[in-house]
C-alpha positions, 0 to 999 in steps of 0.5 A: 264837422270840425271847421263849423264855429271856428271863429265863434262869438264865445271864443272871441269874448274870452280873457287874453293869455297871459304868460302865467296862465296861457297854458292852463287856459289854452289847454281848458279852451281847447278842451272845450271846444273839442268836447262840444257837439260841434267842434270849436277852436279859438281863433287867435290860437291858429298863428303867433304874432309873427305870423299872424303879421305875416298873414295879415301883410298878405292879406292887403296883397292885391293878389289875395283876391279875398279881401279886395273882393269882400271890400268890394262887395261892402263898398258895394252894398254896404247902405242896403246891408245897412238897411237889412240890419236896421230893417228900415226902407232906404 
């Protein structure tokens, strides 16, 4: 399936583009992760800073239901998580 791994930790640890190398390097990103057995695309290359902020900006809307739902559920449960993670009693 295409969407598995989109936001992947190896995509995320890669170099930033730079104007001299962003189209050599946008290109062998995507060639690779269009090539592996499940499909992969770097994040960062869904928007660009405008609309990233855009999204960002709607993202803090109490309408996008999402994140105040996920800041809910951490507010939450974030001493169990924390806990689950350590593997310690609390």
């Amino acid at each position: 399936m295409i969407a598995e791994g989109l936001c992947d930790a190896e995509s995320k640890s890669t170099p930033a583009l730079t104007e001299g190398n962003a189209s050599d390097k946008f290109a062998t990103e995507v060639l690779q992760g269009l090539s592996r057995p499940s499909k992969t695309w770097p994040c960062r290359f869904f928007y660009d800073p405008n609309r990233s902020e855009l999204f960002e900006r709607i993202t803090r809307l109490l309408e996008y239901y999402v994140t105040c739902t996920e800041t809910a559920i951490l507010r939450s449960h974030a001493d169990a998580m924390a806990c689950s993670i350590l593997r310690e009693e609390c």
